[in-house]
Structure formats: structure tokens, C-alpha cells
mmCIF file of the N, C-alpha and C atoms, coordinates in Angstrom:
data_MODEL
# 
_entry.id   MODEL 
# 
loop_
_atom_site.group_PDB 
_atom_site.id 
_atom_site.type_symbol 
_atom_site.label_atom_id 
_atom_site.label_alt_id 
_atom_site.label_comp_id 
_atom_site.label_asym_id 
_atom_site.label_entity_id 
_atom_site.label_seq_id 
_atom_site.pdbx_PDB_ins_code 
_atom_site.Cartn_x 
_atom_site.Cartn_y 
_atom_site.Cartn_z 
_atom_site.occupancy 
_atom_site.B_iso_or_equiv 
_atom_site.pdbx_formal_charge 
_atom_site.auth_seq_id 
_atom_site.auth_comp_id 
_atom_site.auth_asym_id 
_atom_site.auth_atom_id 
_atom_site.pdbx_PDB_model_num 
ATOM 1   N N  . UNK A 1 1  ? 52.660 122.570 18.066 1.00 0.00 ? 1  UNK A N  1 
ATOM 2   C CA . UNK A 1 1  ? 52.283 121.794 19.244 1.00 0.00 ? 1  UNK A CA 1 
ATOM 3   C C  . UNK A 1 1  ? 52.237 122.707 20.464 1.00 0.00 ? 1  UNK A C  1 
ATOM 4   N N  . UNK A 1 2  ? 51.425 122.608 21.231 1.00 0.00 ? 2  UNK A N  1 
ATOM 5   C CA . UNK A 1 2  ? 51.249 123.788 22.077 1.00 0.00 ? 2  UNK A CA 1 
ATOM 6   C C  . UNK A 1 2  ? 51.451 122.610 23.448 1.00 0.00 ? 2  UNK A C  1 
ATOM 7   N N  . UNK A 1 3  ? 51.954 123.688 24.621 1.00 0.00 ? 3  UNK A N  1 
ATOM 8   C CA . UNK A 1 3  ? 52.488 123.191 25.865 1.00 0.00 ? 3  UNK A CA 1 
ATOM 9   C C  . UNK A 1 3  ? 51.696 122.873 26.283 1.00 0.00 ? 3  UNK A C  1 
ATOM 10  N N  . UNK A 1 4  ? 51.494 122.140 27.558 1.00 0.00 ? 4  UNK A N  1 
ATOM 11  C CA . UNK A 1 4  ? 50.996 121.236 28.457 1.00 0.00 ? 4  UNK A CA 1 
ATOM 12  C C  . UNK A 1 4  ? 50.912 122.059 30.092 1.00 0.00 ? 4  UNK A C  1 
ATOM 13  N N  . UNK A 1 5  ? 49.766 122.535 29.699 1.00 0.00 ? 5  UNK A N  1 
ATOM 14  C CA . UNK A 1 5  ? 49.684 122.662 31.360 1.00 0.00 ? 5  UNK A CA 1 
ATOM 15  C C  . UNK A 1 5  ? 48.905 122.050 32.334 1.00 0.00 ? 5  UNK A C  1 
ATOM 16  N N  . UNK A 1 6  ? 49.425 121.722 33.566 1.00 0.00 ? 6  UNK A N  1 
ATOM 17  C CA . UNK A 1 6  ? 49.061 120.435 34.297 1.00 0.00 ? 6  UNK A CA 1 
ATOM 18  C C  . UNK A 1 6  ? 47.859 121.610 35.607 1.00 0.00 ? 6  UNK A C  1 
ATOM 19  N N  . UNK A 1 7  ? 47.151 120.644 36.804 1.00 0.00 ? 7  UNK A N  1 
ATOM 20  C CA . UNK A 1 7  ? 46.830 121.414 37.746 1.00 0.00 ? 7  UNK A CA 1 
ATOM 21  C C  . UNK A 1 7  ? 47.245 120.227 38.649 1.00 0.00 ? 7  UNK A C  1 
ATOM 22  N N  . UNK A 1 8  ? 47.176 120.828 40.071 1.00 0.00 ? 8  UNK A N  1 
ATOM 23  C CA . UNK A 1 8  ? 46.992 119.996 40.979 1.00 0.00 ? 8  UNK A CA 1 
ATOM 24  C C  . UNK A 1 8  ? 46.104 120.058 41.882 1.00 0.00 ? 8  UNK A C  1 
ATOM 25  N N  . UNK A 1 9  ? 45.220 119.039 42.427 1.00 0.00 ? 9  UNK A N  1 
ATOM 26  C CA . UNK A 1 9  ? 44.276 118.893 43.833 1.00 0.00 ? 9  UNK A CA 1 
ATOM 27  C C  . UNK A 1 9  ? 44.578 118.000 44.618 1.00 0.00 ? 9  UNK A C  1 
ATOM 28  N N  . UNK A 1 10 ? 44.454 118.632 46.019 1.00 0.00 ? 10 UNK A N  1 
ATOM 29  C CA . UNK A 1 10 ? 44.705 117.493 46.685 1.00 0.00 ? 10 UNK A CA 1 
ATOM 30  C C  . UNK A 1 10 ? 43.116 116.983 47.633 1.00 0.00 ? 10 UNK A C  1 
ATOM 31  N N  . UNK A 1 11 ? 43.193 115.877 47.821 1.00 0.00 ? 11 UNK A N  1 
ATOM 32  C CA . UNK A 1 11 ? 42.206 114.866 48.232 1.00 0.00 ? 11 UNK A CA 1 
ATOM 33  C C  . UNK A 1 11 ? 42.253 114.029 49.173 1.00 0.00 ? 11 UNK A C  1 
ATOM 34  N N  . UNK A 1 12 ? 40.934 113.619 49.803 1.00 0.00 ? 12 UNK A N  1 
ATOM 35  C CA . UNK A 1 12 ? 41.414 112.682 51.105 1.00 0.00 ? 12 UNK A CA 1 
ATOM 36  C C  . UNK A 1 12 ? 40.594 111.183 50.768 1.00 0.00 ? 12 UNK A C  1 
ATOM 37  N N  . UNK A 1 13 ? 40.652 110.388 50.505 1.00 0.00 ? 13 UNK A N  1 
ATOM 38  C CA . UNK A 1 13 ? 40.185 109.111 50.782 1.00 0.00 ? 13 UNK A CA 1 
ATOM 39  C C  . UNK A 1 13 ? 40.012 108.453 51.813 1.00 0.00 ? 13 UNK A C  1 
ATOM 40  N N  . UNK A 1 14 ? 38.909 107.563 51.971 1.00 0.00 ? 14 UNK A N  1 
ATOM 41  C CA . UNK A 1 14 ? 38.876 106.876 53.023 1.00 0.00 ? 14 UNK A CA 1 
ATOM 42  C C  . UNK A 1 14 ? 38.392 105.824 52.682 1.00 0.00 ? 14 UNK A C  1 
ATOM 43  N N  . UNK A 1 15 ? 38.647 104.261 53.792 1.00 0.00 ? 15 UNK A N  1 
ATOM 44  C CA . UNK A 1 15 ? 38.033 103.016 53.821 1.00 0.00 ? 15 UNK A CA 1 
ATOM 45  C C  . UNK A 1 15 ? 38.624 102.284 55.102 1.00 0.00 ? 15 UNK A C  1 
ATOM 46  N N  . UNK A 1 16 ? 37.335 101.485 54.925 1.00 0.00 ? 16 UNK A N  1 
ATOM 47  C CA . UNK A 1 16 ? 37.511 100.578 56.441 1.00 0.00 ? 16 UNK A CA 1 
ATOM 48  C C  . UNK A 1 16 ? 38.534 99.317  56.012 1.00 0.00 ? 16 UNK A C  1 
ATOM 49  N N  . UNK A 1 17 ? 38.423 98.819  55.074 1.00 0.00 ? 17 UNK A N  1 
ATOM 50  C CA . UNK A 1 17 ? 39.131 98.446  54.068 1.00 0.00 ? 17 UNK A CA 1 
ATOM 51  C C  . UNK A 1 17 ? 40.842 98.081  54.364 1.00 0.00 ? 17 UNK A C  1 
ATOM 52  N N  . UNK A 1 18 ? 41.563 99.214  53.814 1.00 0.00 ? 18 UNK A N  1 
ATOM 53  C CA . UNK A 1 18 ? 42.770 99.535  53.559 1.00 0.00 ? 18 UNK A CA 1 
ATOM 54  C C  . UNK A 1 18 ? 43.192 100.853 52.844 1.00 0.00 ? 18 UNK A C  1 
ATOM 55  N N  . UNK A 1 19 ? 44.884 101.036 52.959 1.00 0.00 ? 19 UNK A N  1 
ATOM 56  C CA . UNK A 1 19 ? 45.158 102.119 51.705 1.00 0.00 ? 19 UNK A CA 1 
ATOM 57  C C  . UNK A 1 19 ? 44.282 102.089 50.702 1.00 0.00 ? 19 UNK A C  1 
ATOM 58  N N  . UNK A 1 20 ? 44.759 100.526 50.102 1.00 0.00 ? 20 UNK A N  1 
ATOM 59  C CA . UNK A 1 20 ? 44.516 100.986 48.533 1.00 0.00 ? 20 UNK A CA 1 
ATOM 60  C C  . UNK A 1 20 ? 43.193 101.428 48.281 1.00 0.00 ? 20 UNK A C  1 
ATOM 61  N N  . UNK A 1 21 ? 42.589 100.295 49.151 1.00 0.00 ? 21 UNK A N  1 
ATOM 62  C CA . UNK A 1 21 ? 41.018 101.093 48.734 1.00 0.00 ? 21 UNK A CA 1 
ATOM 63  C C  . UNK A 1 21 ? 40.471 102.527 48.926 1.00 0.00 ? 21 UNK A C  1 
ATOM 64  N N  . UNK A 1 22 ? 40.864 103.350 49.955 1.00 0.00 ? 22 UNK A N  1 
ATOM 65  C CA . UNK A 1 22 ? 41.358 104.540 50.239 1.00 0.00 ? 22 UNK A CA 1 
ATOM 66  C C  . UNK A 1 22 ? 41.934 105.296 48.729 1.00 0.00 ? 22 UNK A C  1 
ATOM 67  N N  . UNK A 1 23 ? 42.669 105.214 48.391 1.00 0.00 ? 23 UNK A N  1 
ATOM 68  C CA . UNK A 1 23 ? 43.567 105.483 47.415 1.00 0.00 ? 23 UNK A CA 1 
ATOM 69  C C  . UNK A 1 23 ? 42.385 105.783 46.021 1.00 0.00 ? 23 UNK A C  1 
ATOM 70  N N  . UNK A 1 24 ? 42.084 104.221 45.907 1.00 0.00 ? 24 UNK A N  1 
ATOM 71  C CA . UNK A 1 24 ? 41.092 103.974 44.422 1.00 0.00 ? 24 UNK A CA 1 
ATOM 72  C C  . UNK A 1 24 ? 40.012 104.637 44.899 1.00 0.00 ? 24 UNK A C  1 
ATOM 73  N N  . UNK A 1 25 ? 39.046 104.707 46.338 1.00 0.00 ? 25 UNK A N  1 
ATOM 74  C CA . UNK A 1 25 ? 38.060 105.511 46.172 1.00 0.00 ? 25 UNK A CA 1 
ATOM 75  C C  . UNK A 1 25 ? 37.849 107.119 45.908 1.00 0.00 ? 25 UNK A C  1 
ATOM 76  N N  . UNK A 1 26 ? 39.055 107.159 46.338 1.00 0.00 ? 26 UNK A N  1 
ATOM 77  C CA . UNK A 1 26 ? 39.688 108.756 46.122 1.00 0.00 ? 26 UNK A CA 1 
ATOM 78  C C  . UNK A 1 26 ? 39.538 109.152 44.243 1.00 0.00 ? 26 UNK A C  1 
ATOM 79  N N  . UNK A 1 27 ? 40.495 107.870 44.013 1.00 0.00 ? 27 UNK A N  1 
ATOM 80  C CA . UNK A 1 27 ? 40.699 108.415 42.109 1.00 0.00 ? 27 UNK A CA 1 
ATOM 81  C C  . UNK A 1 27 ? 39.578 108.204 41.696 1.00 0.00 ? 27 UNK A C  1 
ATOM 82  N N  . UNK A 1 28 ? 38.700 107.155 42.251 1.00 0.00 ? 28 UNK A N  1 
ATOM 83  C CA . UNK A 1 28 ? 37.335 107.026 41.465 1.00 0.00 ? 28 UNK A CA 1 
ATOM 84  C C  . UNK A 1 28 ? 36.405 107.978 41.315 1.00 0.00 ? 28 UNK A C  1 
ATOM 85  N N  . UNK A 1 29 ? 36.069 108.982 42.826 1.00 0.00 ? 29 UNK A N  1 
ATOM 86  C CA . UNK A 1 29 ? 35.319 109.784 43.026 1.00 0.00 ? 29 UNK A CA 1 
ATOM 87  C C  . UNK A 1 29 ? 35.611 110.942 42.122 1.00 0.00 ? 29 UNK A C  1 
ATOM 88  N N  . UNK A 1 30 ? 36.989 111.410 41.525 1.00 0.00 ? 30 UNK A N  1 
ATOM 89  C CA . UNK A 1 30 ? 37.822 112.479 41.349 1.00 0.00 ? 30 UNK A CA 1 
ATOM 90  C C  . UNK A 1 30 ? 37.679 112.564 39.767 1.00 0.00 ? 30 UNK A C  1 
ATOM 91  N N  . UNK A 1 31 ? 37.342 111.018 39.230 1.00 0.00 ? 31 UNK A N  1 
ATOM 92  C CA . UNK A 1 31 ? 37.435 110.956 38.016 1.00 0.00 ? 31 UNK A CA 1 
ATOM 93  C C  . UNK A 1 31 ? 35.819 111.155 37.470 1.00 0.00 ? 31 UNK A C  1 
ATOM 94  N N  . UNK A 1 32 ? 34.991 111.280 38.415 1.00 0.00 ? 32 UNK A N  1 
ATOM 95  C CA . UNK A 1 32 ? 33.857 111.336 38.201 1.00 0.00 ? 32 UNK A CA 1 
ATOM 96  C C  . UNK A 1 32 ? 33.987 113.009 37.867 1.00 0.00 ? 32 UNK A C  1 
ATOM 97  N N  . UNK A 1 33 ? 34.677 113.731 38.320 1.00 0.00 ? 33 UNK A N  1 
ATOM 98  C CA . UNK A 1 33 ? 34.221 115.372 37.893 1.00 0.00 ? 33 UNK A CA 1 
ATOM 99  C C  . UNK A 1 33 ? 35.357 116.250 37.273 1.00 0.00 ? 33 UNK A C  1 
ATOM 100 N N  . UNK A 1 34 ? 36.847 115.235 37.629 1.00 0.00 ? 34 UNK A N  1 
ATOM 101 C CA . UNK A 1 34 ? 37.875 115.922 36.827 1.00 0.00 ? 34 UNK A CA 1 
ATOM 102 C C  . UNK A 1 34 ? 38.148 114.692 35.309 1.00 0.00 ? 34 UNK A C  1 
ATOM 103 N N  . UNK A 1 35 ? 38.409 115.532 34.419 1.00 0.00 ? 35 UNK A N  1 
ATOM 104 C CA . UNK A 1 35 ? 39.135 115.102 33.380 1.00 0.00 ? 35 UNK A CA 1 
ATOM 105 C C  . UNK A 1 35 ? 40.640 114.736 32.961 1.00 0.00 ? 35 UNK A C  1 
ATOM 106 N N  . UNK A 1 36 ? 40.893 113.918 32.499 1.00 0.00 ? 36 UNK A N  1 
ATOM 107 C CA . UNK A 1 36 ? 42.425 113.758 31.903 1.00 0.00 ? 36 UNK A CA 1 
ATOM 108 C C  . UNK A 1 36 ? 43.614 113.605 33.373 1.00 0.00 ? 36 UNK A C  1 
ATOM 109 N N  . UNK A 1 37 ? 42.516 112.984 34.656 1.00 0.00 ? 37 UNK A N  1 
ATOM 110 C CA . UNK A 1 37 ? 43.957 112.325 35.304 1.00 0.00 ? 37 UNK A CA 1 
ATOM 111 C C  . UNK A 1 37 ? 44.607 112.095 34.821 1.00 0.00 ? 37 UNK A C  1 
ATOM 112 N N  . UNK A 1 38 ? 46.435 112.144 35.409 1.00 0.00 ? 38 UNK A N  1 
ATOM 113 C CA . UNK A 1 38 ? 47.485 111.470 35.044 1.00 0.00 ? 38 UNK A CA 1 
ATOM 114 C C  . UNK A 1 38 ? 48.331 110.993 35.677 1.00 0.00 ? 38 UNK A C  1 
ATOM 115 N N  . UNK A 1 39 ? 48.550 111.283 37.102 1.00 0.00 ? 39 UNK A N  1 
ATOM 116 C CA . UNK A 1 39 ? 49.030 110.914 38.116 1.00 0.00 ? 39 UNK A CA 1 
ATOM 117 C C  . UNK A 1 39 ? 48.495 111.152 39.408 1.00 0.00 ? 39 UNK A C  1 
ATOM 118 N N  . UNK A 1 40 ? 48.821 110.181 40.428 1.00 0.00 ? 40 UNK A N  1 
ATOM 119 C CA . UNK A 1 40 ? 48.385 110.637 42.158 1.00 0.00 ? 40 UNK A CA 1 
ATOM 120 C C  . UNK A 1 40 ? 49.748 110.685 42.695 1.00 0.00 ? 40 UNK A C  1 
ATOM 121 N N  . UNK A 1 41 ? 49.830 111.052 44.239 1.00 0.00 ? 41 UNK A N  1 
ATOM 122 C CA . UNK A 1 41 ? 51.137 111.111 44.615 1.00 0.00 ? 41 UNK A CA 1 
ATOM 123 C C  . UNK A 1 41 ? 50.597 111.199 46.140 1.00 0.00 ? 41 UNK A C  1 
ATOM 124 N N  . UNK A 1 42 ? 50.591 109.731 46.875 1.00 0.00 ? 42 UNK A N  1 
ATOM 125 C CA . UNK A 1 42 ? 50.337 109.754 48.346 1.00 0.00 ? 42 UNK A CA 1 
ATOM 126 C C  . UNK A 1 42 ? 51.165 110.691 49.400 1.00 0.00 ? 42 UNK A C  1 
ATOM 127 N N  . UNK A 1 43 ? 50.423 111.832 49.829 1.00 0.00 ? 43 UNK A N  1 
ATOM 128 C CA . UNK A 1 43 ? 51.097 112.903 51.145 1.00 0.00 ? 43 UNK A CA 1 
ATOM 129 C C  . UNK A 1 43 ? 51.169 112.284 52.485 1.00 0.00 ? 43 UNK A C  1 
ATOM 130 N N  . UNK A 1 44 ? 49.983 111.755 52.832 1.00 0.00 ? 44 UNK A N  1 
ATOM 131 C CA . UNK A 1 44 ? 49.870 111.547 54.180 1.00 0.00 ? 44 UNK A CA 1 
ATOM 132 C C  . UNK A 1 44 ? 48.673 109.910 54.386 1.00 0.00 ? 44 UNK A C  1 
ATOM 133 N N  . UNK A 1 45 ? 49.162 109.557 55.323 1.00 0.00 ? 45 UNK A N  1 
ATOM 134 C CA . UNK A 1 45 ? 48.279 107.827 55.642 1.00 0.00 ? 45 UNK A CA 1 
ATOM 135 C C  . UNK A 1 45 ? 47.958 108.233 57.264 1.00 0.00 ? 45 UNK A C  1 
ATOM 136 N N  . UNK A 1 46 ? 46.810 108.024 57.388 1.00 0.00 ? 46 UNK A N  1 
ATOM 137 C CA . UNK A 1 46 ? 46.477 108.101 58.670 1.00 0.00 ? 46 UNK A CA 1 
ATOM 138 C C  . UNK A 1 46 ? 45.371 107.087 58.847 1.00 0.00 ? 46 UNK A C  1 
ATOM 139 N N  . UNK A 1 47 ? 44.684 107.245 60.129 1.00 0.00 ? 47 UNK A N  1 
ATOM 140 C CA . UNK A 1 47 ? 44.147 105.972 60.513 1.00 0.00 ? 47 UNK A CA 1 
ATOM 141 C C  . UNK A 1 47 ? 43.453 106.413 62.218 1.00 0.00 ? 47 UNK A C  1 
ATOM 142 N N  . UNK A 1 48 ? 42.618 105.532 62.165 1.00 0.00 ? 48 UNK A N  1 
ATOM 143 C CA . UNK A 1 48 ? 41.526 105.575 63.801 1.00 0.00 ? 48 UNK A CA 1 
ATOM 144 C C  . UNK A 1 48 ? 41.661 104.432 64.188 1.00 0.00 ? 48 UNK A C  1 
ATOM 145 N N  . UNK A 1 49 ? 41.994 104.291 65.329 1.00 0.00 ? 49 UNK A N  1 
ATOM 146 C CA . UNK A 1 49 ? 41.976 102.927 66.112 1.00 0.00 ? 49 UNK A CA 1 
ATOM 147 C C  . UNK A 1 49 ? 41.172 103.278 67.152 1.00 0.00 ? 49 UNK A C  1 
ATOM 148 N N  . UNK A 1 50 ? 40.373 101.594 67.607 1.00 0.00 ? 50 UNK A N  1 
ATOM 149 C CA . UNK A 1 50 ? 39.543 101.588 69.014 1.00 0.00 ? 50 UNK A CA 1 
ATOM 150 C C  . UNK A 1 50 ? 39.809 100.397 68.902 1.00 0.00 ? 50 UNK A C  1 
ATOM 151 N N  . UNK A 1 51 ? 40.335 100.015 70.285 1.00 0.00 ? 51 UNK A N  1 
ATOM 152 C CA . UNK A 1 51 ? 40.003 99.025  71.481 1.00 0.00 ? 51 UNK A CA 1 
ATOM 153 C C  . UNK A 1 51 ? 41.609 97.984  70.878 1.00 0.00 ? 51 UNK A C  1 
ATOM 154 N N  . UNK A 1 52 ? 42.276 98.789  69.982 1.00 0.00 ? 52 UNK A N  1 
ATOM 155 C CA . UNK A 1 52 ? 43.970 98.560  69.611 1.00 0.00 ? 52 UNK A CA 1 
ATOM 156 C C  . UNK A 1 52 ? 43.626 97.865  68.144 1.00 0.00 ? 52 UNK A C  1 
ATOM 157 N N  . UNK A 1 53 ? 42.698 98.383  67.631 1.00 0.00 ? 53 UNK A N  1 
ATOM 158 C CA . UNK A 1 53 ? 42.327 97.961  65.826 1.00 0.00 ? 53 UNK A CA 1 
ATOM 159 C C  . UNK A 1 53 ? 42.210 98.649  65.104 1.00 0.00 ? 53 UNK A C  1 
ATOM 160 N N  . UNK A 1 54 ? 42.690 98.130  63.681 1.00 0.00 ? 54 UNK A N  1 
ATOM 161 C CA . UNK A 1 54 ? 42.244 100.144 62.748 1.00 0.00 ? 54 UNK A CA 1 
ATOM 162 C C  . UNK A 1 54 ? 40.934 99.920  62.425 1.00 0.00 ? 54 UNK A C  1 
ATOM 163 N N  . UNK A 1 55 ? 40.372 100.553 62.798 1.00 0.00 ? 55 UNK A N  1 
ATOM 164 C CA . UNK A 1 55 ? 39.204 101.046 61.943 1.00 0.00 ? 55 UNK A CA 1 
ATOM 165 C C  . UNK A 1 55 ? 39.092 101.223 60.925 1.00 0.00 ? 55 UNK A C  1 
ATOM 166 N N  . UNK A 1 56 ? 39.305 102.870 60.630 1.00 0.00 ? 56 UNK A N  1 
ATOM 167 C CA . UNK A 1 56 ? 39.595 103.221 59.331 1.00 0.00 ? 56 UNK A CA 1 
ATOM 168 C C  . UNK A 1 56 ? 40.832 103.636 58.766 1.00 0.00 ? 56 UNK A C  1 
ATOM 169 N N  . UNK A 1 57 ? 40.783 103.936 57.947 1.00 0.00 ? 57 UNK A N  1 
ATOM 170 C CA . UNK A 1 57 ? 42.287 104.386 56.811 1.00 0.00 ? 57 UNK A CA 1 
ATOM 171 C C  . UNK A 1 57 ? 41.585 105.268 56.074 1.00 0.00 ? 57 UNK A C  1 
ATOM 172 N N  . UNK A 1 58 ? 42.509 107.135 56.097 1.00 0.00 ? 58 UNK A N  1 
ATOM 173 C CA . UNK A 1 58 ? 42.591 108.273 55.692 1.00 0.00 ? 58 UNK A CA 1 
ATOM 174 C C  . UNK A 1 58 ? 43.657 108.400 54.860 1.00 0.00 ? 58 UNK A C  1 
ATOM 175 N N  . UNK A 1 59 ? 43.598 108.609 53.359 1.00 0.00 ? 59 UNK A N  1 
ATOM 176 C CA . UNK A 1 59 ? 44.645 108.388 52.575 1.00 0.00 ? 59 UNK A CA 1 
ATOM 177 C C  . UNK A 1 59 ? 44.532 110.178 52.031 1.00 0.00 ? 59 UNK A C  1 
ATOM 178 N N  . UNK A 1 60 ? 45.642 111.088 52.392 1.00 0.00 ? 60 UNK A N  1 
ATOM 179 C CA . UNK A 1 60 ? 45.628 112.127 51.488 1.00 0.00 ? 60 UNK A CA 1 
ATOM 180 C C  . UNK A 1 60 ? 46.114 111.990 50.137 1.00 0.00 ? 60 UNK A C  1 
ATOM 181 N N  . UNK A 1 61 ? 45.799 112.544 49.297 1.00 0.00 ? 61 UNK A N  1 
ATOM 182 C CA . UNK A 1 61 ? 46.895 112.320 47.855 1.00 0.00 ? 61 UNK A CA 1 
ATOM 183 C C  . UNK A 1 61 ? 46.483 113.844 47.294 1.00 0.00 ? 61 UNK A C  1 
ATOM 184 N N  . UNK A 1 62 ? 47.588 113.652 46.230 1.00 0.00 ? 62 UNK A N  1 
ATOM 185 C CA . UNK A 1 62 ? 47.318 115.289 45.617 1.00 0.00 ? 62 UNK A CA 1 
ATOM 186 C C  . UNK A 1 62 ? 47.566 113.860 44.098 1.00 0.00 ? 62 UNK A C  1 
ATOM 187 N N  . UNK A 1 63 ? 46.249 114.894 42.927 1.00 0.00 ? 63 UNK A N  1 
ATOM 188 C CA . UNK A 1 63 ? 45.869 114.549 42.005 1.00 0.00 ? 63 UNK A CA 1 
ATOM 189 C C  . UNK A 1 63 ? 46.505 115.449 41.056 1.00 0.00 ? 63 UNK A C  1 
ATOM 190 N N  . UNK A 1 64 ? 47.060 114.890 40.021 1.00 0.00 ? 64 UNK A N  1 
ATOM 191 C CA . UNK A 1 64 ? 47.525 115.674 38.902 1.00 0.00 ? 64 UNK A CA 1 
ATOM 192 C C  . UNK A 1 64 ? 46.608 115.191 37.761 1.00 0.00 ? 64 UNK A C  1 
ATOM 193 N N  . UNK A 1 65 ? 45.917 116.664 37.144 1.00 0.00 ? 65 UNK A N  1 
ATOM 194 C CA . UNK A 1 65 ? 45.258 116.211 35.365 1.00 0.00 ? 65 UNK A CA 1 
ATOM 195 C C  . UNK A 1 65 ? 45.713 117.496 34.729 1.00 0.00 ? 65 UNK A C  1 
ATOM 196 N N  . UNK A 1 66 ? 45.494 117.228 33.240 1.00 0.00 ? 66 UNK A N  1 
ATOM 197 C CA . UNK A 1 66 ? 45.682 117.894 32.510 1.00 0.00 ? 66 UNK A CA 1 
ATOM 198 C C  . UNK A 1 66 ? 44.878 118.961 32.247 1.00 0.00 ? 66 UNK A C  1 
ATOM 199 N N  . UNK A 1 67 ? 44.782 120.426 31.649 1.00 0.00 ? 67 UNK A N  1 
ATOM 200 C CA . UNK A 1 67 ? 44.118 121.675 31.952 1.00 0.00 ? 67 UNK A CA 1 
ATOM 201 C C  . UNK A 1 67 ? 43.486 121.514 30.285 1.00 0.00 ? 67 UNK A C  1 
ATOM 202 N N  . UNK A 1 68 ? 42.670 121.321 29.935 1.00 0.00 ? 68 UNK A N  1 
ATOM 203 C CA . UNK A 1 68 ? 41.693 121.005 28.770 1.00 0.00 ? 68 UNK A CA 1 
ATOM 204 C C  . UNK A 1 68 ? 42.389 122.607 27.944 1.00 0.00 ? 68 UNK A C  1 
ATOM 205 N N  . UNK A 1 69 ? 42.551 122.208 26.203 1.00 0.00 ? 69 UNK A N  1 
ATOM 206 C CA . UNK A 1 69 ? 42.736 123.498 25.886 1.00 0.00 ? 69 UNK A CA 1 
ATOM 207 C C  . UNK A 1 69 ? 41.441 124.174 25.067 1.00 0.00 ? 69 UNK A C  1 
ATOM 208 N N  . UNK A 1 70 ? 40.849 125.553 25.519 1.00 0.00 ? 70 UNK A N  1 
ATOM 209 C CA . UNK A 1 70 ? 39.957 126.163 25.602 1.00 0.00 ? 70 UNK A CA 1 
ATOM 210 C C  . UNK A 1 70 ? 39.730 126.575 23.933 1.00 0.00 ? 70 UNK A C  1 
ATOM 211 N N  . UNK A 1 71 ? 41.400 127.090 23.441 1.00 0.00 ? 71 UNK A N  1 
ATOM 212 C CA . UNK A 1 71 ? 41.548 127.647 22.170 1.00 0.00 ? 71 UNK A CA 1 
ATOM 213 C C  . UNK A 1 71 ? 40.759 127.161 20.869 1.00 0.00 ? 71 UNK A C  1 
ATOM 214 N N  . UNK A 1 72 ? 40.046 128.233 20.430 1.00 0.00 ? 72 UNK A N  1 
ATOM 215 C CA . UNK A 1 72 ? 39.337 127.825 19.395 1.00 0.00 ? 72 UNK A CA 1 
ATOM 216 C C  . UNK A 1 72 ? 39.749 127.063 18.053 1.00 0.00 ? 72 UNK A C  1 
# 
């Protein structure tokens, strides 16, 4: 059985929305070009306000997947 090596990226999401949607558009986009997600892990929540309303929601996350094994 051979070890497991992981990577990490980190990513920014956004929506007018909320977090979560923030969050899911993030994993959605991510899953479109990385393979074998396995975890997210929210860094930072930020946000734009005008006229004392949020606007939007900036969700950082760092993405963990698995590193595909190459070996023949």
C-alpha cells in the first residue's frame, strides 16, 4: 500500500448571496480542474458594504486533494 500524499490550494470565492454560496462556488469551480477533493478549511470571510448593506461575501478557503499516483 503506498502513502498518501495530499496538496494544498488556496482560493477565494465569492457571492452576493452569502458564505455558503461563496464557499460552494469556490468547491464547484475547483472541482472542475482539480481531482480527488477531500477537504476545505475556511481562512478568511470578508465582505463590501454600501449605504450600511453587504453586498458581497469574499470567502478564502484553502483546498485539500489528493496527488494522483503517476507510478506505472
Amino acid at each position: 500500500m503506498a502513502d498518501n500524499i495530499y496538496r494544498k490550494t488556496e482560493i477565494v470565492g465569492t457571492s452576493e448571496k452569502g458564505v455558503d454560496d461563496a464557499i460552494a462556488g469556490a468547491i464547484k469551480r475547483a472541482a472542475e480542474t482539480l481531482r480527488q477533493i477531500g477537504w476545505f478549511e475556511v481562512k478568511e470571510i470578508r465582505g463590501h458594504v454600501e449605504d450600511g448593506k453587504i453586498q458581497h461575501y469574499q470567502v478564502t478557503i484553502t483546498v485539500g486533494f489528493a496527488l494522483e499516483d503517476t507510478k506505472s
